[in-house]
C-alpha positions in Angstrom: -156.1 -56.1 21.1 -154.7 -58.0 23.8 -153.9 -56.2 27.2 -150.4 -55.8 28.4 -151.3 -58.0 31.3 -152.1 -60.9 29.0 -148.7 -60.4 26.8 -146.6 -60.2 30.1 -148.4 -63.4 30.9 -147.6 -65.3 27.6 -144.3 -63.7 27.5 -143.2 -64.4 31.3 -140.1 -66.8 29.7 -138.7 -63.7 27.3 -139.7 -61.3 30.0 -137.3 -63.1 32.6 -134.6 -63.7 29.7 -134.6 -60.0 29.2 -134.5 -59.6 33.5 -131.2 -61.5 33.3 -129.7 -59.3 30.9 -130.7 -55.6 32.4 -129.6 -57.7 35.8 -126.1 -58.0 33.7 -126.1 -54.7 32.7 -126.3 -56.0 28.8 -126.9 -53.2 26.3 -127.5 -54.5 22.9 -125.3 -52.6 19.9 -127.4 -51.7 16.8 -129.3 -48.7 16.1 -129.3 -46.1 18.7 -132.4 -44.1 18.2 -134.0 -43.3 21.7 -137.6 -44.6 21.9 -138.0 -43.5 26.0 -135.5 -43.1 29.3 -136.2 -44.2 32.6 -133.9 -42.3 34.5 -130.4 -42.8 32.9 -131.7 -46.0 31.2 -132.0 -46.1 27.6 -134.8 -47.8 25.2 -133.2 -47.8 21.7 -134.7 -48.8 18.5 -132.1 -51.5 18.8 -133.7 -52.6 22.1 -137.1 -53.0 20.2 -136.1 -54.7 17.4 -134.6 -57.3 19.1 -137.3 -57.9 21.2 -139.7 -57.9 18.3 -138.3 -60.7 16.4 -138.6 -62.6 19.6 -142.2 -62.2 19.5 -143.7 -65.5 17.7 -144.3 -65.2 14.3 -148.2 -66.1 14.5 -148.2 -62.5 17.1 -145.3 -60.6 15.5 -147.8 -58.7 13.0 -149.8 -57.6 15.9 -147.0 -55.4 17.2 -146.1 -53.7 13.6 -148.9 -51.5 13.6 -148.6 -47.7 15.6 -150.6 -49.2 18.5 -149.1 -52.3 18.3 -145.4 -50.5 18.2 -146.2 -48.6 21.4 -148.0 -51.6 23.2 -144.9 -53.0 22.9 -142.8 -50.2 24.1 -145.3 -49.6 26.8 -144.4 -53.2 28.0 -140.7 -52.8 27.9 -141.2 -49.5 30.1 -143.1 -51.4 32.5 -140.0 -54.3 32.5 -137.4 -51.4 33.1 -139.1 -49.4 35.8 -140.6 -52.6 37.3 -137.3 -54.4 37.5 -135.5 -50.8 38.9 -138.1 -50.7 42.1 -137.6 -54.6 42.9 -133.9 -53.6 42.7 -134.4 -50.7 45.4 -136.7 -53.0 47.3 -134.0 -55.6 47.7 -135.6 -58.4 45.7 -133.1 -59.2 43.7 -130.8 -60.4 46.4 -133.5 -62.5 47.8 -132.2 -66.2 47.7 -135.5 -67.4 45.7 -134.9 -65.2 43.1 -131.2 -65.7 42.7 -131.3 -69.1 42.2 -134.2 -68.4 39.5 -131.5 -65.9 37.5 -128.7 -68.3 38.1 -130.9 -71.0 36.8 -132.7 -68.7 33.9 -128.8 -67.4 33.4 -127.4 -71.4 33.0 -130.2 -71.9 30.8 -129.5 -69.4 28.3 -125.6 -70.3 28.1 -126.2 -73.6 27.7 -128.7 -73.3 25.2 -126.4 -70.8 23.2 -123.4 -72.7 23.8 -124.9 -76.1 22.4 -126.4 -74.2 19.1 -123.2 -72.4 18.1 -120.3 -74.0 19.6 -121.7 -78.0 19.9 -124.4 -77.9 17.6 -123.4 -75.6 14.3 -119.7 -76.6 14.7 -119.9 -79.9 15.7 -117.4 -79.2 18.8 -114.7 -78.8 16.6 -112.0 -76.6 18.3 -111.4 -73.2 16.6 -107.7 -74.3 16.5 -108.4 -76.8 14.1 -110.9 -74.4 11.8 -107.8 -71.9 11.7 -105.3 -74.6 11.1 -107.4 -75.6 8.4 -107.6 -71.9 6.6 -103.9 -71.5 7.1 -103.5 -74.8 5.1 -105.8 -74.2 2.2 -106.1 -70.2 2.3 -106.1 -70.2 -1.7 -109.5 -72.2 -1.3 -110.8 -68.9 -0.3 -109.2 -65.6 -2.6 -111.3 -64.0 -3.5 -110.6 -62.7 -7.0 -110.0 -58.9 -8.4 -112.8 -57.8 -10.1 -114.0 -54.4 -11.3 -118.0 -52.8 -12.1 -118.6 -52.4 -15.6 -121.1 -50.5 -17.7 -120.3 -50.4 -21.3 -121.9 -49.5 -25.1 -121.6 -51.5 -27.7 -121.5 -50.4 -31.3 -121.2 -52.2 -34.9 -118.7 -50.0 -36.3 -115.5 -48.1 -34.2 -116.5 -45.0 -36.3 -119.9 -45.4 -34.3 -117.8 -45.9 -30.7 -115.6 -42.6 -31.7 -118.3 -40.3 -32.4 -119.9 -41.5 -29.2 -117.1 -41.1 -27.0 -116.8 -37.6 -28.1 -120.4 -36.9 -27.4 -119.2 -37.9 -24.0 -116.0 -35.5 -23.7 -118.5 -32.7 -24.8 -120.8 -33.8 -21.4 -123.0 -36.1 -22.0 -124.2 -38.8 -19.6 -122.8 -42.3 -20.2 -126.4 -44.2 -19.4 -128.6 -41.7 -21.0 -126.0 -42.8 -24.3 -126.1 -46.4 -23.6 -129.6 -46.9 -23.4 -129.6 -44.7 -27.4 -127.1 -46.0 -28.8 -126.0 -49.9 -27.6 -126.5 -52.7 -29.8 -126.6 -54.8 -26.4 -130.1 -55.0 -25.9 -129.7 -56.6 -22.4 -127.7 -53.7 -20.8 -129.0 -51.1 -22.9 -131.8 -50.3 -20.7 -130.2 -50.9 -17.9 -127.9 -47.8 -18.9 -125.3 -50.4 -20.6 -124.5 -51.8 -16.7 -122.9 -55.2 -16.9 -122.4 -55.8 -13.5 -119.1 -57.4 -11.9 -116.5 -58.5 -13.9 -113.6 -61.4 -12.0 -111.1 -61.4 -13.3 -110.1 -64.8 -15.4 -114.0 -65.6 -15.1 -116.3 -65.1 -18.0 -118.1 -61.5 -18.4 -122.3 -61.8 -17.1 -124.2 -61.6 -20.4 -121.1 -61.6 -22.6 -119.2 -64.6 -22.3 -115.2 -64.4 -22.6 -114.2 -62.0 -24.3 -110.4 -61.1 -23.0 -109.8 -57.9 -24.9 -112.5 -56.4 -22.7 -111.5 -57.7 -19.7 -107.6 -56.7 -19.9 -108.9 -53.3 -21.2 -111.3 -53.0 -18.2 -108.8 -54.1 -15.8 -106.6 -51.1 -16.8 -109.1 -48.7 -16.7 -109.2 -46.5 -13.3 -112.6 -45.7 -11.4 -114.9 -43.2 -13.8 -112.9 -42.9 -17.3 -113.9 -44.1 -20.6 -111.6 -46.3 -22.6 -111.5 -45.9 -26.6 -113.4 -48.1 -28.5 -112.2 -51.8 -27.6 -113.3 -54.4 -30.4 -113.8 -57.9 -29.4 -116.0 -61.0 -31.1 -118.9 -58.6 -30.5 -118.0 -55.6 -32.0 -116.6 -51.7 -30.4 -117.2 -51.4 -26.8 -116.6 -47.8 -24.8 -115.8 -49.3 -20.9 -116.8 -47.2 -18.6 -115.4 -48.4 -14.8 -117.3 -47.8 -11.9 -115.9 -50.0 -9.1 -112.8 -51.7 -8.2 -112.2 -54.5 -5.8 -108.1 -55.8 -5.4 -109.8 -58.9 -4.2 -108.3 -60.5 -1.0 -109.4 -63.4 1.2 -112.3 -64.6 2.9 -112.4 -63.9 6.7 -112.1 -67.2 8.4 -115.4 -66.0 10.7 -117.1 -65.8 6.8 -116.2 -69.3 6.0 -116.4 -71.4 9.4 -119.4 -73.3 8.2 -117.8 -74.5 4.8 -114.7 -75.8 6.8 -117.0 -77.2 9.3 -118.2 -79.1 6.5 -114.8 -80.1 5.0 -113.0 -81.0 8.4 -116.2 -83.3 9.4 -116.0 -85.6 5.9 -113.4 -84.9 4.1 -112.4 -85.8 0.6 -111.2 -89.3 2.3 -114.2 -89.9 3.9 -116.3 -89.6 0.9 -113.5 -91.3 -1.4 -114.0 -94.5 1.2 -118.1 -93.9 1.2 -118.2 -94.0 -2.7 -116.0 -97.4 -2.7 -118.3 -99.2 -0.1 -121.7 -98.5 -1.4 -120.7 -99.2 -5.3 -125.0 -99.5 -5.6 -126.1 -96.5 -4.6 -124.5 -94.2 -7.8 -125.6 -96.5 -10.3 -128.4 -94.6 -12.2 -130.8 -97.2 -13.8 -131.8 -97.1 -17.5 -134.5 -94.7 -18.3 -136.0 -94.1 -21.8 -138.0 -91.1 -22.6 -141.7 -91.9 -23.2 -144.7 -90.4 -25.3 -148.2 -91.5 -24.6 -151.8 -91.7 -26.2 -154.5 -92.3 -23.0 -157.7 -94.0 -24.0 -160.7 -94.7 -22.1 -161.5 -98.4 -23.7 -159.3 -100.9 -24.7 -160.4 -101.2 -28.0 -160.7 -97.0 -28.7 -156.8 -97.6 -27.8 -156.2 -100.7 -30.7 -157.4 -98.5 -33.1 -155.0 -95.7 -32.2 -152.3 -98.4 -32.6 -153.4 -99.6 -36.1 -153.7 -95.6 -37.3 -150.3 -95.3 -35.8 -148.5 -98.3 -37.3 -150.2 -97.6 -40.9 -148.0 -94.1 -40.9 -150.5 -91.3 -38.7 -148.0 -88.8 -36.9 -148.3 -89.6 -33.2 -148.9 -86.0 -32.1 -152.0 -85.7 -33.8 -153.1 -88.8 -32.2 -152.6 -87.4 -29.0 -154.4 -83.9 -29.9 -157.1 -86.1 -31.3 -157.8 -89.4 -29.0 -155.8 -88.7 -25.7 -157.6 -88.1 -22.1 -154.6 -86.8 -19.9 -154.8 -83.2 -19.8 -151.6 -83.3 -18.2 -149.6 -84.3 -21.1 -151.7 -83.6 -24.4 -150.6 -79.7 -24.8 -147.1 -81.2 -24.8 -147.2 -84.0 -27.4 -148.1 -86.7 -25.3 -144.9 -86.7 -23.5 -144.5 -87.8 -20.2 -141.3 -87.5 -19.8 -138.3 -90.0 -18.6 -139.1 -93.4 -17.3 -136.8 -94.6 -14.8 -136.9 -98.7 -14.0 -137.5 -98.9 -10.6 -139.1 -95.8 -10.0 -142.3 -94.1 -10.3 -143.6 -93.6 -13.7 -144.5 -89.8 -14.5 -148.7 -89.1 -15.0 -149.1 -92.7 -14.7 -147.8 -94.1 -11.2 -146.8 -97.6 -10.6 -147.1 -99.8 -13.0 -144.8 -102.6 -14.1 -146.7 -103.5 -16.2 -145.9 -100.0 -18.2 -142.5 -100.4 -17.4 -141.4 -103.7 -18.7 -143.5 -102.4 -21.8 -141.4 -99.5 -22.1 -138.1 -101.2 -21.9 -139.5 -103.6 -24.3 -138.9 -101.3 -27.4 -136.1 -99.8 -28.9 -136.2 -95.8 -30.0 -138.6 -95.0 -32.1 -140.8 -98.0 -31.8 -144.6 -98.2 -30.7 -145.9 -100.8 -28.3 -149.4 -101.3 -26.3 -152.4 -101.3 -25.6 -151.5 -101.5 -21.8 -153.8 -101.4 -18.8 -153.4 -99.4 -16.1 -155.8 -97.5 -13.5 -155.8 -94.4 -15.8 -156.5 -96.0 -18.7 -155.2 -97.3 -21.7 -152.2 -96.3 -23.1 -150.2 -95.9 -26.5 -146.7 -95.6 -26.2 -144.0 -94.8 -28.0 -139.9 -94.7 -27.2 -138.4 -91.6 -28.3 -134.8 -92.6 -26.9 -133.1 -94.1 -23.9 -130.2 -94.3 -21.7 -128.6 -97.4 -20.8 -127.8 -98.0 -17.2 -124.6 -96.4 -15.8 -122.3 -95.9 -12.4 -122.2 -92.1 -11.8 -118.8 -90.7 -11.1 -117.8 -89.6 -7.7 -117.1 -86.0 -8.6 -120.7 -86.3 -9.9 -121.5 -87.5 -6.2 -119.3 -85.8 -4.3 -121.3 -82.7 -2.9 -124.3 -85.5 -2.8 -122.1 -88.1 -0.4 -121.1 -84.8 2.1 -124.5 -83.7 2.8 -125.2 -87.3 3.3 -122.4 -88.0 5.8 -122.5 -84.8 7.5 -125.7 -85.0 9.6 -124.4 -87.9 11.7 -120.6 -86.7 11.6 -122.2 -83.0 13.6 -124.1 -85.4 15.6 -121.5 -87.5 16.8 -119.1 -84.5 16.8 -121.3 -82.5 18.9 -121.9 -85.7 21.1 -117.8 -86.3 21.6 -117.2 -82.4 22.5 -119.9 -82.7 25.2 -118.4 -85.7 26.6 -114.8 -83.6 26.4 -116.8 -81.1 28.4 -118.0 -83.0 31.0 -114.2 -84.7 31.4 -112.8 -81.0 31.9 -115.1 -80.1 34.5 -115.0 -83.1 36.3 -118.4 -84.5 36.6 -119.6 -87.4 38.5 -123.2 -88.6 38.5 -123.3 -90.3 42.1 -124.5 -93.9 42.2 -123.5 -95.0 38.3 -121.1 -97.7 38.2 -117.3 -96.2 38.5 -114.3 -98.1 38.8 -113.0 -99.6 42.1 -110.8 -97.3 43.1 -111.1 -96.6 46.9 -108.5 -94.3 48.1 -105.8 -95.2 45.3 -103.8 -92.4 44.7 -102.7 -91.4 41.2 -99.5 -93.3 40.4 -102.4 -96.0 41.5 -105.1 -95.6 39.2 -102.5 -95.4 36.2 -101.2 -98.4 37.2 -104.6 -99.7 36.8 -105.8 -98.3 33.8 -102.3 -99.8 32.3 -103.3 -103.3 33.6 -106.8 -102.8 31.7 -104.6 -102.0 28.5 -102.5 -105.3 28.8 -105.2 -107.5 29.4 -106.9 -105.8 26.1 -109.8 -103.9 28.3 -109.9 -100.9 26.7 -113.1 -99.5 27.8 -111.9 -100.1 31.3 -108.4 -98.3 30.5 -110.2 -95.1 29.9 -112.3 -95.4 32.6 -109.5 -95.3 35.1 -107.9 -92.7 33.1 -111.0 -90.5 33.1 -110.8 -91.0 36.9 -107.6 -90.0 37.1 -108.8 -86.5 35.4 -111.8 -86.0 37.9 -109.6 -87.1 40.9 -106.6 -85.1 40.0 -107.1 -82.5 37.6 -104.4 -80.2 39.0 -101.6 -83.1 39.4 -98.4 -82.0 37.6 -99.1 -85.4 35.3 -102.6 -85.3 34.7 -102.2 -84.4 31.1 -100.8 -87.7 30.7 -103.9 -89.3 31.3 -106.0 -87.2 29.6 -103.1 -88.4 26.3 -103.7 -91.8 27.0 -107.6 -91.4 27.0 -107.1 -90.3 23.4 -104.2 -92.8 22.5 -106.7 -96.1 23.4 -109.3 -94.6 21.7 -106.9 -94.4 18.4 -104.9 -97.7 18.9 -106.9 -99.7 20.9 -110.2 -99.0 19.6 -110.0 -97.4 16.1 -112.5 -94.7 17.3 -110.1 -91.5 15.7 -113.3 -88.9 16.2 -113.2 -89.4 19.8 -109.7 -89.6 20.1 -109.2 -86.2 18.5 -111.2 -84.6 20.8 -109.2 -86.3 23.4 -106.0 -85.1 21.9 -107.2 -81.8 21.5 -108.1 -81.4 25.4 -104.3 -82.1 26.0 -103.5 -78.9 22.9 -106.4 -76.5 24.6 -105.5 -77.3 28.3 -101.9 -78.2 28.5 -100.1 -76.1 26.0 -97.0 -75.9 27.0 -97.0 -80.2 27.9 -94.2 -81.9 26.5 -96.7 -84.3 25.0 -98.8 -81.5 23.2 -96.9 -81.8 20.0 -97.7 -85.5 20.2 -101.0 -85.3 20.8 -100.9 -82.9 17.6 -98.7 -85.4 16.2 -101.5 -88.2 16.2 -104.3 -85.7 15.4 -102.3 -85.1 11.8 -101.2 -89.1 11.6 -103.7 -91.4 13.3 -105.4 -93.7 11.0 -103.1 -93.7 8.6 -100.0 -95.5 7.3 -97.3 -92.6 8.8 -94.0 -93.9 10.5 -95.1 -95.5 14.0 -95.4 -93.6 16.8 -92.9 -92.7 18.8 -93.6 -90.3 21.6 -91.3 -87.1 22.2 -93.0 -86.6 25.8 -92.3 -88.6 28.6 -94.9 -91.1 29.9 -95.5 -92.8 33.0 -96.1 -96.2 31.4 -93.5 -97.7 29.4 -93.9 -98.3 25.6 -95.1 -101.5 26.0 -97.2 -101.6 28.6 -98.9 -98.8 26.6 -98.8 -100.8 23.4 -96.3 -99.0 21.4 -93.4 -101.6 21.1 
């Protein structure tokens, strides 16, 4: 067993995350059983299992054990009561180790930040995840539904004389598991499970006259015998849900997904690449494996004189992998590997030589040589995009986070101005803000729109606080849209104007082009007012 020395050691990273937060005065919420005090400190069971499942997997066993368990208690004592007497010494306002907890502090936000906000949600705003809900709430109801046991008899004499045993006392799944004709509840003490409503039942299909009888049922009675397709059911109700909605933190990844490519984007994807959905012609292939060439011609002879083809597999084939199963290998796709064979086309163009039915070889490959026969096929054909749909978002979406993530970050570093010193910046000397707007409108007239958005990105760092900077920060996203076509960057643009200027006169227009960019909606007219006139700007 390692020492506690040597775990501090490997741990010094978590030790001095943890640092931070006691520096804080972080308590983590969860279970509040008291493992030890130090003074008016508190170790919780909380405490510990948080820690633990910091603890790399390859060592997390280690500390499961009794000793392990207060090993690692023993080291989070130390931790407290160390970090309480460098506090009392004064160490902690040392400059040295400030800057390390500012630094170790800065770490751990960013590092958050970027997996939850930039990384998981692909920077988009939580604006537009809640716009989003409000717009398609129905996507997430959740449906009534209600926990069912039940019995099912043949006859409702049978489901009468039951229900009375039940009035008289006895217990509903002691009679369920005597009595129901459903054997796959019956030993389950007749439990079906959930029932949603207008869905079908688990394990009984639709069958409406139960569900309308369930429905009405409340929590704990027994409905009289209710006959459906299946015979007489007594219901018995355990549970009850009214349903409701999803909470929008439940659902933020599935929006996510649906803001990032929506049905647009995948309508567009399926147009373009016409190629990839078309599934090529397969046929589904038996097989007799020989060692020798000429072992395999008599096979074929036997074959085509009447001999079943099964028992020419049982009798003559080598591939253990197909010879419990008939000889089948299964479907042969042109283009693609060929199942307990490889590459061969060779095998292929043999295969999609025959029609169903028919029998074809000897042909050589490196396992052998093979007997074949066509049992049927499938002709070439386009798959449809709902077939493709879920296939072209999970395609799409890895580079849509990426770039999404990227553009928020590059948001980020507009709103907190930052400047690396010594990259090339525009020329703008002293120029005051009416100066470099004036500039970045030039850029726009002589079609440099790259340069435009530089000057209007300087504008931001230069002037943040002006009474017009939101105007540049519009215009940022309005050249991205109009001049270059780029609409993911010139949402987020827009959406810096919504999140930081609210109350702007141009924040409805930069909603306005968020909702209409890109597409064929009446030409924009702004309701803010500008410092550039329309036509400078290139909205004539």
């Amino acid at each position: 067993m390692r020492s506690s020395q040597v775990v501090l050691t490997l741990w010094k990273g978590l030790a001095i995350i943890c640092l931070v937060l006691v520096v804080a005065g972080c308590q983590r919420a969860g279970r509040e059983e008291v493992l030890a005090r130090v003074g008016s400190a508190r170790i919780t069971q909380a405490d510990f299992d948080a820690l633990l499942e910091e603890v790399p997997p390859y060592a997390r066993a280690q500390y499961t054990t009794e000793e392990g368990k207060k090993q690692l208690l023993d080291i989070m004592v130390r931790w407290e009561v160390l970090s309480r007497a460098a506090r009392d010494e004064g160490i902690d306002k040392r400059e040295d180790i400030a800057t390390r907890l500012n630094s170790i502090e800065k770490r751990l936000l960013s590092e958050t930040y970027d997996g939850e906000v930039l990384r998981a949600m692909a920077g988009v705003p939580r604006s537009d995840f809640e716009a989003y809900y409000r717009e398609h709430k129905e996507d997430f109801r959740i449906k009534p539904s209600v926990t069912v046991s039940h019995i099912l008899f043949e006859t409702e004499e049978e489901a009468l004389a039951a229900r009375q045993r039940l009035e008289d006392g006895e217990d509903f799944a002691a009679l369920a598991g005597e009595l129901s004709k459903d054997l796959a509840t019956r030993g389950a003490g007749g439990s079906v499970g959930v029932v949603v409503k207008d869905e079908p039942i688990p394990g009984l299909g639709n069958l409406e006259e139960f569900v309308v009888a369930a429905f009405a049922l409340p929590v704990g009675q027994v409905s009289h015998p209710v006959e459906t397709s299946r015979g007489y059911h007594l219901i018995k109700v355990t549970g009850k849900d009214a349903g409701g909605y999803e909470e929008l933190d439940t659902v933020m990844e599935r929006i996510r997904d649906e803001i990032l490519v929506s049905d647009e984007d995948i309508e567009a994807y399926y147009g373009e690449n016409p190629d990839e959905f078309i599934e090529p012609e397969k046929a589904d292939v038996r097989h007799v494996l020989c060692e020798t060439e000429a072992q395999a011609r008599r096979v074929l002879r036997r074959l085509e004189g009447g001999a079943d083809f099964e028992e020419m597999v049982e009798t003559y084939s080598t591939d253990r992998g197909t010879k419990n199963r008939g000889g089948r290998i299964g479907f042969v796709t042109k283009g693609r590997r060929i199942p307990y064979v490889g590459s061969s086309e060779e095998f292929e163009e043999a295969v999609f030589a025959l029609q169903p039915g028919e029998i074809g070889g000897p042909i050589h490959t490196d396992k052998g040589y093979h007997v074949i026969r066509v049992d049927s096929r499938e002709e070439s054909y386009t798959k449809t995009l709902d077939e493709v749909r879920d296939e072209v978002r999970r395609k799409l979406l890895p580079e849509r986070q990426r770039q999404g993530a990227e553009d928020a970050y590059e948001a980020l570093k507009t709103r907190y101005r930052v400047r690396i010193m010594g990259e090339e910046e525009p020329e703008v000397g002293q120029h005051t803000f009416d100066d470099l707007f004036k500039l970045a409108e030039e850029a726009q007239a002589q079609e440099k729109p790259e340069e435009a958005i530089n000057y209007y990105r300087e504008v931001m760092n230069r002037f943040p606080d002006h009474r017009e900077a939101y105007k540049a920060q519009f215009m940022i996203g309005f050249v991205y849209s109009e001049m270059l076509t780029d609409y993911d960057k010139a949402k987020v643009a827009f959406q810096v104007v919504i999140d930081r200027y609210p109350e702007c006169d141009l924040a409805d227009d930069a909603r306005w082009m968020i909702d209409n960019m890109g597409t064929n909606a009446v030409p924009f007219e702004p309701t803010g007012t500008l410092t550039a006139d329309k036509t400078t700007m290139g909205m004539s």
